[in-house]
C-alpha positions in Angstrom: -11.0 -18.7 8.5 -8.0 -19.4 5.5 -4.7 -19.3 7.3 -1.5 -19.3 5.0 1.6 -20.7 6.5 4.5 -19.3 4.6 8.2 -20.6 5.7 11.9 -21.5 4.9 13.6 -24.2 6.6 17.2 -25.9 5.9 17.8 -28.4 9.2 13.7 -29.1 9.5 12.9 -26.7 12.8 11.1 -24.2 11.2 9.0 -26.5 9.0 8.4 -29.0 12.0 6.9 -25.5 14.0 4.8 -25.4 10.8 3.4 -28.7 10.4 2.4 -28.9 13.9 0.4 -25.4 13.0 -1.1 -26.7 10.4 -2.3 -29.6 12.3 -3.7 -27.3 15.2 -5.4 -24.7 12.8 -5.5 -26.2 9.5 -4.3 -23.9 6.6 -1.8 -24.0 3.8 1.5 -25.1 3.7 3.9 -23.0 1.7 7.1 -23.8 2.0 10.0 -20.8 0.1 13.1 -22.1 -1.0 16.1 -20.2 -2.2 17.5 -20.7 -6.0 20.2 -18.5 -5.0 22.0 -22.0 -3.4 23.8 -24.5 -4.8 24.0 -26.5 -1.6 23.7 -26.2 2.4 27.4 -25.0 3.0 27.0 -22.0 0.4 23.5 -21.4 1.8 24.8 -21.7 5.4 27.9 -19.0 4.4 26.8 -16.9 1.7 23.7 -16.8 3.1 24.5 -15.5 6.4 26.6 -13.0 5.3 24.0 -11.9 3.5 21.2 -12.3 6.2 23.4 -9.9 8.0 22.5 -7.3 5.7 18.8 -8.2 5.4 19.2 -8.8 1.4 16.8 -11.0 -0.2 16.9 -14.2 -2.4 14.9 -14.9 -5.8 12.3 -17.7 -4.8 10.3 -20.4 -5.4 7.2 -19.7 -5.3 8.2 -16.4 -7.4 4.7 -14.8 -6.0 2.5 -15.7 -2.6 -0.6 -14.0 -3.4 -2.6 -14.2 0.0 -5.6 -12.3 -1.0 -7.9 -15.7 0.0 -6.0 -16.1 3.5 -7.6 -14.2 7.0 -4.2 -15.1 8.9 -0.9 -15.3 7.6 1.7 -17.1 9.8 5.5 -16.7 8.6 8.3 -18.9 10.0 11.9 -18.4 9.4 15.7 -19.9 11.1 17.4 -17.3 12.2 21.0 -16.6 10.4 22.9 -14.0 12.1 20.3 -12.7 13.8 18.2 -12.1 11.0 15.6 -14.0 9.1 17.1 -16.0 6.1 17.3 -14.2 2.6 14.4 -16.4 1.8 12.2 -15.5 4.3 13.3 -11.7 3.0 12.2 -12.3 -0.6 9.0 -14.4 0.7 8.0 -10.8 2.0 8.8 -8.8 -1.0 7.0 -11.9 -3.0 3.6 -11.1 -0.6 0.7 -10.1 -3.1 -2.6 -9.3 -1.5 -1.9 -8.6 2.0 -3.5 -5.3 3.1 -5.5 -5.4 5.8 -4.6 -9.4 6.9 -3.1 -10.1 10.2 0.0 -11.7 10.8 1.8 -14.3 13.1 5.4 -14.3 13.3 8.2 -17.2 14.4 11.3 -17.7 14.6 13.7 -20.8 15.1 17.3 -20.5 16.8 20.0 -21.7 19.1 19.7 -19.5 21.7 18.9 -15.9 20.3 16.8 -14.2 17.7 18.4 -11.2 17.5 16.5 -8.6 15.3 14.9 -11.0 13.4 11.1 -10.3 14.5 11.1 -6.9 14.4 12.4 -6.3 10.9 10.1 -9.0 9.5 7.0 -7.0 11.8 8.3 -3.3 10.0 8.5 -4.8 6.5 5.2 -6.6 6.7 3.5 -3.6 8.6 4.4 -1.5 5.7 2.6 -3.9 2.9 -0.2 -3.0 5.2 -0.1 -6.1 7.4 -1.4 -6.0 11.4 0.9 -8.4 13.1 -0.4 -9.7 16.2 1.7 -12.1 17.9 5.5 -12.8 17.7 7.5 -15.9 18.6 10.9 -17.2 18.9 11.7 -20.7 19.4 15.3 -21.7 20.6 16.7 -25.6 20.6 15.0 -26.3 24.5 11.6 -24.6 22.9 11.3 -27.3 20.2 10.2 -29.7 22.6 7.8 -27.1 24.1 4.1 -28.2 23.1 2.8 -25.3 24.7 4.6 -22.4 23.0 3.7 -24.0 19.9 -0.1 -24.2 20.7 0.2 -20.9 22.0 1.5 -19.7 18.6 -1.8 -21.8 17.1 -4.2 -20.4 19.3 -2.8 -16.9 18.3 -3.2 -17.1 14.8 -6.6 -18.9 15.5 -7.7 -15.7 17.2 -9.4 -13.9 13.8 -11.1 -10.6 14.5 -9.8 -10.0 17.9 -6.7 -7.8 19.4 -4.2 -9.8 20.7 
């Protein structure tokens, strides 16, 4: 089983969730980043103002063809209650994905607002199943357990959840 691990991180949560995936289940690392940005504090303000209204950002990589994967896990930080603008043109960037299954996370201080079920919708209509969704605030971090349990759900090929 191929598992793709697609995110965007600015303060290192979301990759961190990422890595430790990738050491439970294996799989690639892809890490989007923004060229919208010149640095943190314009990606930080522009950025949420622009999360608010679920617009997306030109990327690098400019295509994520999964075609090869079974799984595809997608992290994001959560910027106004939304997924980053990154994370938004990561999914418009998804080449290949009919029919895959999908794993969902997000990072956050304390709420995730709409975040996961906006990212579920857009990826459900690129033909996507998505079979587990996660949200990890500041206390979760430290939460081995949630984050195996995210693992062991995207380990789960073949099987309803």
């Amino acid at each position: 089983m191929k598992t793709s691990i697609i995110y965007n991180s600015y303060s290192g949560n979301t990759r961190g969730i990422a890595e430790q995936i990738r050491k439970s289940c294996g799989g690639e690392l892809i890490e989007v980043k923004s060229l919208e940005y010149s640095s943190r504090l314009t990606a930080y303000t522009i950025g949420c103002y622009r999360a608010m209204k679920e617009e997306r950002d030109r990327i690098e990589p400019a295509i994520i063809d999964v075609s090869g994967s079974d799984v595809v896990v997608i992290g994001t930080p959560v910027w106004a209650k939304k997924a980053t603008t990154a994370i938004n043109g990561a999914i418009a960037a998804l080449q290949g994905c009919s029919g895959k299954r999908a794993v969902l996370y997000a990072t956050c201080g304390n709420a995730a607002g709409d975040t996961l079920p906006i990212l579920a919708r857009a990826l459900e209509a690129k033909g996507m199943t998505v079979t587990g969704q996660f949200v990890f605030t500041r206390q979760d971090l430290r939460d081995d357990k949630k984050v195996e349990a995210l693992a062991e759900c995207a380990n789960q090929t073949g099987r309803a959840l």
